[in-house]
N, CA, C and O atoms as CSV, one atom per row, in Angstrom:
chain,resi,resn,atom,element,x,y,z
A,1,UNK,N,N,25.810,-25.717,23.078
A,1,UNK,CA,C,26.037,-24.363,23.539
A,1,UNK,C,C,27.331,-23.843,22.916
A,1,UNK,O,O,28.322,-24.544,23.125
A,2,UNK,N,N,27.480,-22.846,22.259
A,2,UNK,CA,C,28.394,-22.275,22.036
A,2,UNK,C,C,29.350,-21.573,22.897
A,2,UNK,O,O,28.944,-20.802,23.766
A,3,UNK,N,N,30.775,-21.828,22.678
A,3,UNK,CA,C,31.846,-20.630,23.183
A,3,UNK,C,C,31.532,-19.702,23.732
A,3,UNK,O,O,30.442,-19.266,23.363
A,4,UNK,N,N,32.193,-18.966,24.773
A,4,UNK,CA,C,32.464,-17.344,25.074
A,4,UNK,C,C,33.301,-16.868,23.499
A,4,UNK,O,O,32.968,-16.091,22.604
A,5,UNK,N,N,33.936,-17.330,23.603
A,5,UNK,CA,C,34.617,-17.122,22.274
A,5,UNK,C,C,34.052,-16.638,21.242
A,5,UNK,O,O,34.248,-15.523,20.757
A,6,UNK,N,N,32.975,-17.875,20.693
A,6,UNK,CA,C,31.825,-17.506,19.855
A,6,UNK,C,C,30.445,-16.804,19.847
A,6,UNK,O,O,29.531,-16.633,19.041
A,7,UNK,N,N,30.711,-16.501,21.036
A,7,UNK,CA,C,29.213,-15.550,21.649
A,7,UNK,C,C,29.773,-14.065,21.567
A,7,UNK,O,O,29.015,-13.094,21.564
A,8,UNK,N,N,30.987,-13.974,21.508
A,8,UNK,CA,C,31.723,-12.549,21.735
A,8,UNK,C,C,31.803,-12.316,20.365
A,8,UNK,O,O,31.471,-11.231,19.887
A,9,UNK,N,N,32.187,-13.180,19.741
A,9,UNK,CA,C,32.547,-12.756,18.074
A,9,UNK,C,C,31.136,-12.371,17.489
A,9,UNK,O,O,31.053,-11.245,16.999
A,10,UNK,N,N,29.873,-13.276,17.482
A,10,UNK,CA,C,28.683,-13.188,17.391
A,10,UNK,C,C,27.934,-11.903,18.111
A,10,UNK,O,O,26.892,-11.566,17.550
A,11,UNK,N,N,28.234,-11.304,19.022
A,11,UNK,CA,C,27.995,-10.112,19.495
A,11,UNK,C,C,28.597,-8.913,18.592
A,11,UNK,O,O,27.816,-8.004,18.313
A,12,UNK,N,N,29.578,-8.860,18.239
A,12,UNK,CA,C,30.729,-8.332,17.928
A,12,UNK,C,C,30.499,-7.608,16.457
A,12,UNK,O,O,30.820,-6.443,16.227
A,13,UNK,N,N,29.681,-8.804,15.190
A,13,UNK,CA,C,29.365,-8.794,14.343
A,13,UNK,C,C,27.975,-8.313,14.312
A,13,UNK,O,O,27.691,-7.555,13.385
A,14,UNK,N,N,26.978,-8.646,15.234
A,14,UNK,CA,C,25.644,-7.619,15.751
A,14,UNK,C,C,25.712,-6.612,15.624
A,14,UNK,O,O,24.923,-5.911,14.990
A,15,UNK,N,N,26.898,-6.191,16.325
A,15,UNK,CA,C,27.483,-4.537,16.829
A,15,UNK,C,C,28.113,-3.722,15.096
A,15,UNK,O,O,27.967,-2.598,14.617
A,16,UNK,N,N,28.546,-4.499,14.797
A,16,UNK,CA,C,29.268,-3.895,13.573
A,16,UNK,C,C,27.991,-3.820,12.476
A,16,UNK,O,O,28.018,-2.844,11.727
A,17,UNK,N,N,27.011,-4.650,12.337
A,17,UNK,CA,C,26.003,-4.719,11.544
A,17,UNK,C,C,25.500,-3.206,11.570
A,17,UNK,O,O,25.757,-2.233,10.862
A,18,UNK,N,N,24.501,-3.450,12.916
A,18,UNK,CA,C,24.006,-2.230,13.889
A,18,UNK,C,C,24.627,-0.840,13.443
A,18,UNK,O,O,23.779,0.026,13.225
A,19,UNK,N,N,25.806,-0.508,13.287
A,19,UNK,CA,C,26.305,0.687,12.995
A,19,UNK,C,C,26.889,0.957,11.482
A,19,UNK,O,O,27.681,1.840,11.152
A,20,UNK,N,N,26.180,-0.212,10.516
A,20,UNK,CA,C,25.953,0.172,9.558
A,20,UNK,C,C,24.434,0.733,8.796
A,20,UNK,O,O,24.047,1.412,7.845
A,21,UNK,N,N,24.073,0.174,9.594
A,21,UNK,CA,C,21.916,0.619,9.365
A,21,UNK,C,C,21.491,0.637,8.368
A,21,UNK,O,O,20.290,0.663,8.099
A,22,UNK,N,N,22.711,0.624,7.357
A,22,UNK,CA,C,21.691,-0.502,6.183
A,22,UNK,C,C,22.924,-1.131,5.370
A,22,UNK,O,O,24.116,-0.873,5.538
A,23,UNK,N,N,22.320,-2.062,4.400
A,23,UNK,CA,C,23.555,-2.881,3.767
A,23,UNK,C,C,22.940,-3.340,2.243
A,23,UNK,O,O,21.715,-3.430,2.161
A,24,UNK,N,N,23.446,-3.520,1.503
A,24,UNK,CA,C,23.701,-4.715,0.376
A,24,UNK,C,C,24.455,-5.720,0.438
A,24,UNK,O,O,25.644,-5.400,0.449
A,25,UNK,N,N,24.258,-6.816,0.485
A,25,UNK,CA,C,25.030,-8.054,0.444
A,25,UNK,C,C,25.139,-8.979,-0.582
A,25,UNK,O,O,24.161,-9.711,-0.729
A,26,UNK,N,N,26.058,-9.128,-1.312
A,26,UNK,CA,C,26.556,-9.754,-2.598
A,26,UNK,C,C,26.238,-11.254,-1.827
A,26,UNK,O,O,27.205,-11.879,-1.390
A,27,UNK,N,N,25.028,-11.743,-1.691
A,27,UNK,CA,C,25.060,-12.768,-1.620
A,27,UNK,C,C,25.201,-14.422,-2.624
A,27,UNK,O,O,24.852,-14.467,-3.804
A,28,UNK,N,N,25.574,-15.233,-2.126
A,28,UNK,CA,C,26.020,-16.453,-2.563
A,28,UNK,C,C,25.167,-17.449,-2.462
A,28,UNK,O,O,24.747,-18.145,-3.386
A,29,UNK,N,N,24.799,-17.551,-0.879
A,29,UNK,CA,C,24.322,-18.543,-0.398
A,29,UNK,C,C,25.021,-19.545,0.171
A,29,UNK,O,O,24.607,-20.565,0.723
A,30,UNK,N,N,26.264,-19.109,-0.038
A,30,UNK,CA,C,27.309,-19.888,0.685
A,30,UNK,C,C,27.873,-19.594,2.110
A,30,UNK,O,O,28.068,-18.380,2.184
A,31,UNK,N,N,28.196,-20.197,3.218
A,31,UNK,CA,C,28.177,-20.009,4.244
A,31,UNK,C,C,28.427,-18.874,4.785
A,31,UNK,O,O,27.603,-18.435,5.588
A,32,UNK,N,N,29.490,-18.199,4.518
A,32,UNK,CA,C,30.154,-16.808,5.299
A,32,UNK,C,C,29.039,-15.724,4.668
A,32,UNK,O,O,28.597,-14.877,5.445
A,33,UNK,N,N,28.535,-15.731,3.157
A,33,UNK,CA,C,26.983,-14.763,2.945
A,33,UNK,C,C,25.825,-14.866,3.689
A,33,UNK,O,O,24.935,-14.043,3.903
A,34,UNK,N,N,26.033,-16.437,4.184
A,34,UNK,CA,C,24.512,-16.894,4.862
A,34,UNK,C,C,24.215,-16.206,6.353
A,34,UNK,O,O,23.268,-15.615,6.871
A,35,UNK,N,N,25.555,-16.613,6.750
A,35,UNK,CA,C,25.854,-16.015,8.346
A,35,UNK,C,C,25.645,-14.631,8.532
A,35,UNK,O,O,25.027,-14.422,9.576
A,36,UNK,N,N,25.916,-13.667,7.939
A,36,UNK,CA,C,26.181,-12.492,7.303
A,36,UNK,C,C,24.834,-11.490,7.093
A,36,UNK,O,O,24.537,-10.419,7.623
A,37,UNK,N,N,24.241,-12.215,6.211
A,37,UNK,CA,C,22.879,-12.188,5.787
A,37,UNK,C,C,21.680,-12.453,7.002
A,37,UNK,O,O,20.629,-11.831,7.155
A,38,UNK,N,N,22.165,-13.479,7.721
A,38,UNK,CA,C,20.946,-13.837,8.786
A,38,UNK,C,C,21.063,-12.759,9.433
A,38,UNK,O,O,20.078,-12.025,9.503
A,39,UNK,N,N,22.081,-12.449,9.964
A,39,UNK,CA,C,22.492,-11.809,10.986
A,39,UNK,C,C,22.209,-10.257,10.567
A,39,UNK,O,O,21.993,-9.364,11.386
A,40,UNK,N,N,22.240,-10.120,9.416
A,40,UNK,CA,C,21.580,-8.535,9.279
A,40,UNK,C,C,20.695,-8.343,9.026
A,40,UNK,O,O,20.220,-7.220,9.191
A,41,UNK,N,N,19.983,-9.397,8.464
A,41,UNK,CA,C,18.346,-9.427,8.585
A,41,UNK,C,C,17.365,-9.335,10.134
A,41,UNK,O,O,16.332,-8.678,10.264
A,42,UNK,N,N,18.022,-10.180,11.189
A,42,UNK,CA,C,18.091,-10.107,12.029
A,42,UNK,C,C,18.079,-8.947,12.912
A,42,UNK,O,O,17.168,-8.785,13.725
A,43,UNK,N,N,19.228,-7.985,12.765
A,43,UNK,CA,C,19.480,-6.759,13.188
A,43,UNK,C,C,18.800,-5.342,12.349
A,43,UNK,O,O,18.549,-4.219,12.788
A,44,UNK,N,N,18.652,-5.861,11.127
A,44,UNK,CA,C,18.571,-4.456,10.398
A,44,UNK,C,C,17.387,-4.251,9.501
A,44,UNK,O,O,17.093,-3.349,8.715
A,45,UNK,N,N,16.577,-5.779,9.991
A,45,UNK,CA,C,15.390,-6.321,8.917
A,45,UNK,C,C,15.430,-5.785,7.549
A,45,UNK,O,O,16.400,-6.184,6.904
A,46,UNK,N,N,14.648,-5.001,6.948
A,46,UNK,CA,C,14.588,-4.660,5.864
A,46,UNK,C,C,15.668,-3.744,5.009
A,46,UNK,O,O,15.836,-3.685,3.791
A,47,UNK,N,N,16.270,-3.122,5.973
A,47,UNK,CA,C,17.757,-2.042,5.609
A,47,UNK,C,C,18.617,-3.222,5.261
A,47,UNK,O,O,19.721,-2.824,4.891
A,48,UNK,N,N,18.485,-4.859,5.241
A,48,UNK,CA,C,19.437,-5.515,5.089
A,48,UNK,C,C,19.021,-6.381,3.835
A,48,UNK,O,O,18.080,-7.159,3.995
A,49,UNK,N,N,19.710,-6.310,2.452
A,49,UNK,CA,C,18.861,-6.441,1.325
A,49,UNK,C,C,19.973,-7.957,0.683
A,49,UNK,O,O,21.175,-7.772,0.492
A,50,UNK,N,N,19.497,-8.966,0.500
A,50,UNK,CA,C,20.682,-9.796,-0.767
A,50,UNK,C,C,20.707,-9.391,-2.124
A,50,UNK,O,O,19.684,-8.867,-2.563
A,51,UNK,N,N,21.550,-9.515,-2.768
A,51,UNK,CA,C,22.078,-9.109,-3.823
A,51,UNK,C,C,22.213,-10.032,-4.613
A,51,UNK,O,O,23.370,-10.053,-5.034
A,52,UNK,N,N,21.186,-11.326,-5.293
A,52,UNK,CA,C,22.220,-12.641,-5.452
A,52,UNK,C,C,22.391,-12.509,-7.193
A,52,UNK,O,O,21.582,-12.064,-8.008
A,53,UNK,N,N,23.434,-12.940,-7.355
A,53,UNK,CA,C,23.952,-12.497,-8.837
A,53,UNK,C,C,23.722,-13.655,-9.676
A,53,UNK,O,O,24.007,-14.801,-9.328
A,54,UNK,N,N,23.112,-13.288,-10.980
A,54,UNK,CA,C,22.840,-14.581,-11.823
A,54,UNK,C,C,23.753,-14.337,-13.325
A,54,UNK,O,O,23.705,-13.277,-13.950
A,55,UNK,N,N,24.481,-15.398,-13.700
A,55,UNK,CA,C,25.307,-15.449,-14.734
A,55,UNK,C,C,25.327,-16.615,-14.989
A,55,UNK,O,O,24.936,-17.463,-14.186
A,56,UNK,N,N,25.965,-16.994,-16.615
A,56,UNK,CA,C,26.677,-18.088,-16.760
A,56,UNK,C,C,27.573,-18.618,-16.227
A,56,UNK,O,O,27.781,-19.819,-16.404
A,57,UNK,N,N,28.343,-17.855,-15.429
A,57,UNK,CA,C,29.057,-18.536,-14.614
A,57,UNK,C,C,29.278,-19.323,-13.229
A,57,UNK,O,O,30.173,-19.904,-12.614
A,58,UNK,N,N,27.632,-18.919,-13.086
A,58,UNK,CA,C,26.986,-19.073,-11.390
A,58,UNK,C,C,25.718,-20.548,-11.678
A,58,UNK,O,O,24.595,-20.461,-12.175
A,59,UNK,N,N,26.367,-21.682,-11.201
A,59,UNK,CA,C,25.199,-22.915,-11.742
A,59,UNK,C,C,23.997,-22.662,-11.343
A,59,UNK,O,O,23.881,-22.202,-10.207
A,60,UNK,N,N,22.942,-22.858,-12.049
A,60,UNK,CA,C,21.484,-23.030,-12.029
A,60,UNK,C,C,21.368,-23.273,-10.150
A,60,UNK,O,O,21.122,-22.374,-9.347
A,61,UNK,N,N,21.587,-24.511,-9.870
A,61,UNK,CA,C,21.352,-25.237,-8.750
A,61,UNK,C,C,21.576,-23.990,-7.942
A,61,UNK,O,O,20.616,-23.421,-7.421
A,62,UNK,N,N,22.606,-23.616,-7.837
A,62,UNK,CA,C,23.373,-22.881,-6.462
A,62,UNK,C,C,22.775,-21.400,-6.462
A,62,UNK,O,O,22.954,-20.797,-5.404
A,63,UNK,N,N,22.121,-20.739,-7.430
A,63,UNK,CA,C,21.446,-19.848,-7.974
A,63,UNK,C,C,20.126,-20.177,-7.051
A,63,UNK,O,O,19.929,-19.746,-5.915
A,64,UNK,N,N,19.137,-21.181,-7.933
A,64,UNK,CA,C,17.889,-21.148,-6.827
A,64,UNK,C,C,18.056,-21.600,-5.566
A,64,UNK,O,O,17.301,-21.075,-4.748
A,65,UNK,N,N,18.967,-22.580,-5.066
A,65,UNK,CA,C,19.223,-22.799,-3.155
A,65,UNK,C,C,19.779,-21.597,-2.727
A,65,UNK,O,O,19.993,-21.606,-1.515
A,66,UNK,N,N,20.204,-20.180,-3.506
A,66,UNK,CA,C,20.393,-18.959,-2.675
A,66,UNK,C,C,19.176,-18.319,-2.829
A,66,UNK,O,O,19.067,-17.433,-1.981
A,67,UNK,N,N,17.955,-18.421,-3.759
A,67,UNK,CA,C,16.908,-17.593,-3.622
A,67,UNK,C,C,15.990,-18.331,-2.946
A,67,UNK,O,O,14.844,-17.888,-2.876
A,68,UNK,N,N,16.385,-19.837,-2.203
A,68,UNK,CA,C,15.731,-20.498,-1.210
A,68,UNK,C,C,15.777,-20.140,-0.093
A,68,UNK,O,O,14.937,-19.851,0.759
A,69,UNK,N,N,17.582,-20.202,-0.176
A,69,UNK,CA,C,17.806,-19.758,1.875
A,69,UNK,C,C,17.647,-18.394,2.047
A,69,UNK,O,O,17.676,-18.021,3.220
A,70,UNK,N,N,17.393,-17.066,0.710
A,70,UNK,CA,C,17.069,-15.830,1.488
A,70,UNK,C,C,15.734,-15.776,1.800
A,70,UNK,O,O,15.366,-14.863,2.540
A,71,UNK,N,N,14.927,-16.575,1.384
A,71,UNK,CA,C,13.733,-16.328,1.071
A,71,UNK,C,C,13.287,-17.050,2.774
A,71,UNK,O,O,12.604,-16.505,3.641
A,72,UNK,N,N,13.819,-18.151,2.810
A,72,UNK,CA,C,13.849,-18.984,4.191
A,72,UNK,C,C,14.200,-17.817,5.194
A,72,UNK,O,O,13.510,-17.726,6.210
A,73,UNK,N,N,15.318,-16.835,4.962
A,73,UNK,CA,C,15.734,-15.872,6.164
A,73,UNK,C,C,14.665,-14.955,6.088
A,73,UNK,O,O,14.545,-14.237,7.082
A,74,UNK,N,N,14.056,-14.829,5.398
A,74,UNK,CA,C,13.239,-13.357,4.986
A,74,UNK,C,C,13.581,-12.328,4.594
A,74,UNK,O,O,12.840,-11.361,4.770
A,75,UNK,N,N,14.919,-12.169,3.874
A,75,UNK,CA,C,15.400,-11.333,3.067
A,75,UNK,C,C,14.713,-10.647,2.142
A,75,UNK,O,O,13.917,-11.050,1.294
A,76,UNK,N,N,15.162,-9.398,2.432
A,76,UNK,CA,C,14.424,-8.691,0.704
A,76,UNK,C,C,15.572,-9.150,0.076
A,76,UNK,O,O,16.665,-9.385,0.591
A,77,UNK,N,N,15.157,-9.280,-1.326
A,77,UNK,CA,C,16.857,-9.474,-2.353
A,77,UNK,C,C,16.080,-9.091,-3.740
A,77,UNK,O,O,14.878,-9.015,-3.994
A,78,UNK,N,N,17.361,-8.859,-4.610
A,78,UNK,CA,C,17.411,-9.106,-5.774
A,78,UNK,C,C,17.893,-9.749,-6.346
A,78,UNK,O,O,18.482,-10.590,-5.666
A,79,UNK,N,N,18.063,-9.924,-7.869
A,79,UNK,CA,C,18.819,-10.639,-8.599
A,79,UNK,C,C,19.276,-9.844,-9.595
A,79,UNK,O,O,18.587,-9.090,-10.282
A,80,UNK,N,N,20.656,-10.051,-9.682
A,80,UNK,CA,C,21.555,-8.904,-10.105
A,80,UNK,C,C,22.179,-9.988,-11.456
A,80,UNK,O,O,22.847,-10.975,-11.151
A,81,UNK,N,N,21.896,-9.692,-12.808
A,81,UNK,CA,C,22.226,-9.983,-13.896
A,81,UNK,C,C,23.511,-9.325,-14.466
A,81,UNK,O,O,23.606,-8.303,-15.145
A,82,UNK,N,N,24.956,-10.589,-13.795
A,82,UNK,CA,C,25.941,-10.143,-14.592
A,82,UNK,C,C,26.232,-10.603,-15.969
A,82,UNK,O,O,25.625,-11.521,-16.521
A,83,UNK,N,N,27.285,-9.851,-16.543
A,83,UNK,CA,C,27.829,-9.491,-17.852
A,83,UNK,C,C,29.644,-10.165,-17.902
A,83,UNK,O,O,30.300,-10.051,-18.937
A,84,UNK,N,N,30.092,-10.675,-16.936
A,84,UNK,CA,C,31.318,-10.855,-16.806
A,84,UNK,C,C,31.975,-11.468,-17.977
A,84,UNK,O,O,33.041,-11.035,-18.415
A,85,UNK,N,N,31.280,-12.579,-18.542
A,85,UNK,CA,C,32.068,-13.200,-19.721
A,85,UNK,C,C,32.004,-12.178,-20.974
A,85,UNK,O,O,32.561,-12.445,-22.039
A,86,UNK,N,N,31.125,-10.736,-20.709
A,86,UNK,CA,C,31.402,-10.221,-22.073
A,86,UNK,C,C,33.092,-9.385,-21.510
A,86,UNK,O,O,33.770,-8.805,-22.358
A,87,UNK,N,N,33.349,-9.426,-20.686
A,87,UNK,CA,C,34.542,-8.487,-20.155
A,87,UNK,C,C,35.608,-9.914,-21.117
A,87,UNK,O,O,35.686,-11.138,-21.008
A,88,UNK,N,N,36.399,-8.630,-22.206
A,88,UNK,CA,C,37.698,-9.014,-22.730
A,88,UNK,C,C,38.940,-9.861,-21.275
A,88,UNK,O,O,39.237,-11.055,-21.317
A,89,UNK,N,N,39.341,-9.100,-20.400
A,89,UNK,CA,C,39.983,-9.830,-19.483
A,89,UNK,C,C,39.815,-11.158,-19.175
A,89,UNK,O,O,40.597,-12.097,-19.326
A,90,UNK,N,N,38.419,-11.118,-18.612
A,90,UNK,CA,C,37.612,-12.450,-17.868
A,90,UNK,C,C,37.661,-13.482,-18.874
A,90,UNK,O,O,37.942,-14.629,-18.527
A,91,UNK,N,N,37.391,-13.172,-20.225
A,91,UNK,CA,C,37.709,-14.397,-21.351
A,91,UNK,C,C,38.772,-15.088,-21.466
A,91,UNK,O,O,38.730,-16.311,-21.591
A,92,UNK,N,N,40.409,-14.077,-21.426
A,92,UNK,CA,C,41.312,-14.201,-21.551
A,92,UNK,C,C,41.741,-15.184,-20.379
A,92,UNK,O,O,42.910,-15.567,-20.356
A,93,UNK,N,N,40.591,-15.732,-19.128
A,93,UNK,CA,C,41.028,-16.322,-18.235
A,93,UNK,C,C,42.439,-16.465,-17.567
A,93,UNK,O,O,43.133,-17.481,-17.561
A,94,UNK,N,N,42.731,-15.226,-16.994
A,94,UNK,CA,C,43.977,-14.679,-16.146
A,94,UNK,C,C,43.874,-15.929,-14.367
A,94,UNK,O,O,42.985,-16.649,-13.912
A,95,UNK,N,N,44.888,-15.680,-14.042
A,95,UNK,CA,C,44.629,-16.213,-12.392
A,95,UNK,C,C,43.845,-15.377,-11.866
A,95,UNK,O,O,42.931,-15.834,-11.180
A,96,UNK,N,N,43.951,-14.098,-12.006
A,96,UNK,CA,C,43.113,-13.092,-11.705
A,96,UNK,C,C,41.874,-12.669,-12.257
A,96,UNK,O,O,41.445,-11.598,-12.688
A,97,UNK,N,N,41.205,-14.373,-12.055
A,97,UNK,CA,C,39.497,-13.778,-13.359
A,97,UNK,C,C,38.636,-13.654,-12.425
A,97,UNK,O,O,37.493,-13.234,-12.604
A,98,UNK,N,N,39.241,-14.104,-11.051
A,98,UNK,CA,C,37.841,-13.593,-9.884
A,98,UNK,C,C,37.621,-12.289,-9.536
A,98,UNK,O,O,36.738,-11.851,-8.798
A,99,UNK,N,N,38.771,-11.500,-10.310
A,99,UNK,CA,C,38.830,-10.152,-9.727
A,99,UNK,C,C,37.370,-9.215,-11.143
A,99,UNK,O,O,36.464,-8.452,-10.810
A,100,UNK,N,N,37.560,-9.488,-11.973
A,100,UNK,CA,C,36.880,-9.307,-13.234
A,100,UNK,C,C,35.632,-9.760,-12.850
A,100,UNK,O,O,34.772,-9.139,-13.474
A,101,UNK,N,N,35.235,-10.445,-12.211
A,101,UNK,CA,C,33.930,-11.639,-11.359
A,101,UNK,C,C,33.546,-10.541,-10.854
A,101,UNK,O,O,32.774,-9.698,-11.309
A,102,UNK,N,N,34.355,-10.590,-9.479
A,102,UNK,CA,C,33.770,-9.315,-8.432
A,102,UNK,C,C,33.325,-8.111,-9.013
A,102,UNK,O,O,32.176,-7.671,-8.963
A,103,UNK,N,N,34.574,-7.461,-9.722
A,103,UNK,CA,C,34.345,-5.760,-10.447
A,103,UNK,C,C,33.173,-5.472,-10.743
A,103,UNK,O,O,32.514,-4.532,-10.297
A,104,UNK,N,N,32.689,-6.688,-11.916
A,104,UNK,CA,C,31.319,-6.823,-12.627
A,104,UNK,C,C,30.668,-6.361,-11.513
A,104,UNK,O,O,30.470,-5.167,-11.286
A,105,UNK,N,N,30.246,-7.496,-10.640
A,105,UNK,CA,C,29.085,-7.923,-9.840
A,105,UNK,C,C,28.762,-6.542,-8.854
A,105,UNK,O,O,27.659,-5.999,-8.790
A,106,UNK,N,N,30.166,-6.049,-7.997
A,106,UNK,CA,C,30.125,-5.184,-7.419
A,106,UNK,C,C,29.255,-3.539,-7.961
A,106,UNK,O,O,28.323,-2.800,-7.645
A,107,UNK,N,N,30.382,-3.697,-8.990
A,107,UNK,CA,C,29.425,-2.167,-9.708
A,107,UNK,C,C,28.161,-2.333,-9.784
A,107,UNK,O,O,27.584,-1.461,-9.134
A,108,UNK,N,N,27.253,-3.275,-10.433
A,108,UNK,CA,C,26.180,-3.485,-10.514
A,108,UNK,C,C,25.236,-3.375,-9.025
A,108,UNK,O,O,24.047,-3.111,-8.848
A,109,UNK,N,N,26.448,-3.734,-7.986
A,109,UNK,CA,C,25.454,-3.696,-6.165
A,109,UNK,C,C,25.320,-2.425,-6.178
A,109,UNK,O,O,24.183,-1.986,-6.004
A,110,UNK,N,N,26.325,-1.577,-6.365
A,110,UNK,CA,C,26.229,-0.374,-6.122
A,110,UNK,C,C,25.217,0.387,-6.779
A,110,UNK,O,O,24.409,1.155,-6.257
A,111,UNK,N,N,25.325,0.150,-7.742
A,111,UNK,CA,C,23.721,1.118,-8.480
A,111,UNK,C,C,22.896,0.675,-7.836
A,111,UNK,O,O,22.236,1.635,-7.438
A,112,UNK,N,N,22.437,-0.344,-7.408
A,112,UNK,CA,C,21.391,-0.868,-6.713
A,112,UNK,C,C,21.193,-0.193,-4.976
A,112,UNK,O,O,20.290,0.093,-4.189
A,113,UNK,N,N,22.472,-0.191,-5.047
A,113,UNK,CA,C,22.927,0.167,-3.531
A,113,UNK,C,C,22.311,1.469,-3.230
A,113,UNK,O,O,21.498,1.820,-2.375
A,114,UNK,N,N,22.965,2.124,-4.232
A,114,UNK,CA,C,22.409,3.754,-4.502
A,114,UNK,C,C,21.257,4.160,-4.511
A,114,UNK,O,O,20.792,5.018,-3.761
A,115,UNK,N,N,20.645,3.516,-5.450
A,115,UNK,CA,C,18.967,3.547,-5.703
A,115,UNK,C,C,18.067,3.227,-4.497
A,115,UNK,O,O,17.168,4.024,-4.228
A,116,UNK,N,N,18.223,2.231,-3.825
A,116,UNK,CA,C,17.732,1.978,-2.643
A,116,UNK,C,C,18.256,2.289,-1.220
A,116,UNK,O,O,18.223,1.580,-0.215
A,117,UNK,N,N,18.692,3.393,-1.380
A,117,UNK,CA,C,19.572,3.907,-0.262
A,117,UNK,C,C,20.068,3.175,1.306
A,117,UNK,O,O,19.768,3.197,2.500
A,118,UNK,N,N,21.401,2.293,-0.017
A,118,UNK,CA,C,21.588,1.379,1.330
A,118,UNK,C,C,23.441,1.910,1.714
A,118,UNK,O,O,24.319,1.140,1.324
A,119,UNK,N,N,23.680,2.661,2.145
A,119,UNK,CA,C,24.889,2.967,3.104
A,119,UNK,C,C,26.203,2.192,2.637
A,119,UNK,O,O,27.126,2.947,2.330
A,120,UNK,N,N,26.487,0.678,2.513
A,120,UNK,CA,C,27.592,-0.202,2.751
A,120,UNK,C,C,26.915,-1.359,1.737
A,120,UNK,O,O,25.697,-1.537,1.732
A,121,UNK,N,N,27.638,-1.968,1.057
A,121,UNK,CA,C,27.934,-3.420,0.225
A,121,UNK,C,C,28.850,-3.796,1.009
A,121,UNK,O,O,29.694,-3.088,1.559
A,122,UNK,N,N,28.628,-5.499,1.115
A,122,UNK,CA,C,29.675,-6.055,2.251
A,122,UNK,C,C,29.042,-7.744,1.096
A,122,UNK,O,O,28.017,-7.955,0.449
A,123,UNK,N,N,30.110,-8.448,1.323
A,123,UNK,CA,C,29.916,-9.987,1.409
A,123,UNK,C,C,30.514,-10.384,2.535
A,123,UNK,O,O,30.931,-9.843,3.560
A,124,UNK,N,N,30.418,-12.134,1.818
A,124,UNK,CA,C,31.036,-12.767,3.442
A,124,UNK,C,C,32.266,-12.297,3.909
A,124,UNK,O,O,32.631,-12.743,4.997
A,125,UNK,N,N,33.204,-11.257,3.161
A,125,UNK,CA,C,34.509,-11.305,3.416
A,125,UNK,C,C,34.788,-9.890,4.111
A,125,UNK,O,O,35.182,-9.981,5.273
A,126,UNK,N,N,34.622,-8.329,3.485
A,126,UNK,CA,C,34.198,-7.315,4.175
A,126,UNK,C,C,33.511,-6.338,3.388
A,126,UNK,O,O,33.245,-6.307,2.187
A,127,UNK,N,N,33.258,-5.458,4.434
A,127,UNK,CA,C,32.254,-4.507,3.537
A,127,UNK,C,C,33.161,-3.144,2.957
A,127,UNK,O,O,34.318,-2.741,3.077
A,128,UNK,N,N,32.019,-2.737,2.320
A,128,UNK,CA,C,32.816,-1.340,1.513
A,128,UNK,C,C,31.646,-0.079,1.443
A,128,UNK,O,O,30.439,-0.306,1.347
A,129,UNK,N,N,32.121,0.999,1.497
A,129,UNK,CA,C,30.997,1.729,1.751
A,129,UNK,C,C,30.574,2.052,0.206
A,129,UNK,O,O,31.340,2.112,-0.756
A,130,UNK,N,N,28.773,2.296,0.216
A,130,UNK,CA,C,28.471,2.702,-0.729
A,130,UNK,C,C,28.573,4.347,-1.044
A,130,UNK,O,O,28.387,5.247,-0.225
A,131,UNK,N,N,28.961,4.501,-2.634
A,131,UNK,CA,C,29.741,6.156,-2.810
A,131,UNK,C,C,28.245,6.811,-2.311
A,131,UNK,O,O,28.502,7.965,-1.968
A,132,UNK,N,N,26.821,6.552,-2.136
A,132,UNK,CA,C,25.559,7.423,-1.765
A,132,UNK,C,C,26.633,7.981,-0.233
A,132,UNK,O,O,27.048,9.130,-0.081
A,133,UNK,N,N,26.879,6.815,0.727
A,133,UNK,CA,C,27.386,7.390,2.068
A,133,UNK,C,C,28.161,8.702,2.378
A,133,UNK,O,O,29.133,9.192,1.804
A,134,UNK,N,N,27.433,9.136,3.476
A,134,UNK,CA,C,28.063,10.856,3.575
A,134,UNK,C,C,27.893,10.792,4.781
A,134,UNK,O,O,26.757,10.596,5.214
A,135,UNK,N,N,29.046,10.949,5.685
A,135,UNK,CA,C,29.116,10.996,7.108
A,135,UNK,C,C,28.596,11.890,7.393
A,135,UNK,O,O,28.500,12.843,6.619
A,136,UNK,N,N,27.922,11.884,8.978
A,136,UNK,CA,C,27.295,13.501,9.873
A,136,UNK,C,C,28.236,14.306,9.723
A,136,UNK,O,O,28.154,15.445,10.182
């Protein structure tokens, strides 16, 4: 049995899902996407889409066990074909090459985001609204 603790936080994240009503999720397949992902599939079924990104820089393995476990959640998803190693920066391998990682990957959610009129891109960490969003 879980926490009050963890039943409140788990509520909490329901609630925050819920009042996004639809999403893109840069998924991974890694825990904090998985949680994330269930949970808006859960709440938002089909308004809740994965995003999982395929590159050279993303291993084979960890690539198909994320188009396993969305497929296991019942996710709609795509697969989003990045370009990152052609980015001059990202070659130059800075401390800052995850940021060049994300940029890629992100822009690419967003067209997607757009096209399928989904409101918010979020990963496991937080969300961001998509530029389609236009408040009442």
């Amino acid at each position: 049995m879980l926490s009050e603790q963890v039943n409140n936080r788990y509520s909490q994240l329901q609630s925050i899902v819920k009042a996004m009503e639809s999403v893109a999720i840069g998924y991974s397949g890694g825990v904090d996407s998985t949680l994330l992902l269930k949970v808006a599939v859960d709440v938002l079924g089909t308004k809740a889409v994965a995003m999982i990104g395929r590159s050279e820089t993303y291993p084979t393995r960890e690539f198909e066990e994320a188009v396993k476990i969305a497929q296991h959640i019942g996710a709609r998803y795509f697969i989003v074909n990045t370009e990152e190693t052609d980015v001059l920066k990202f070659q130059e391998n800075p401390v800052n090459r995850c940021y060049f990682c994300k940029t890629e990957l992100f822009g690419k959610l967003d067209e997607i985001a757009q096209r399928e009129g989904l409101k918010w891109i979020a990963d496991g960490q937080l969300p961001m609204m998509s530029e389609t969003f236009v408040p009442a």
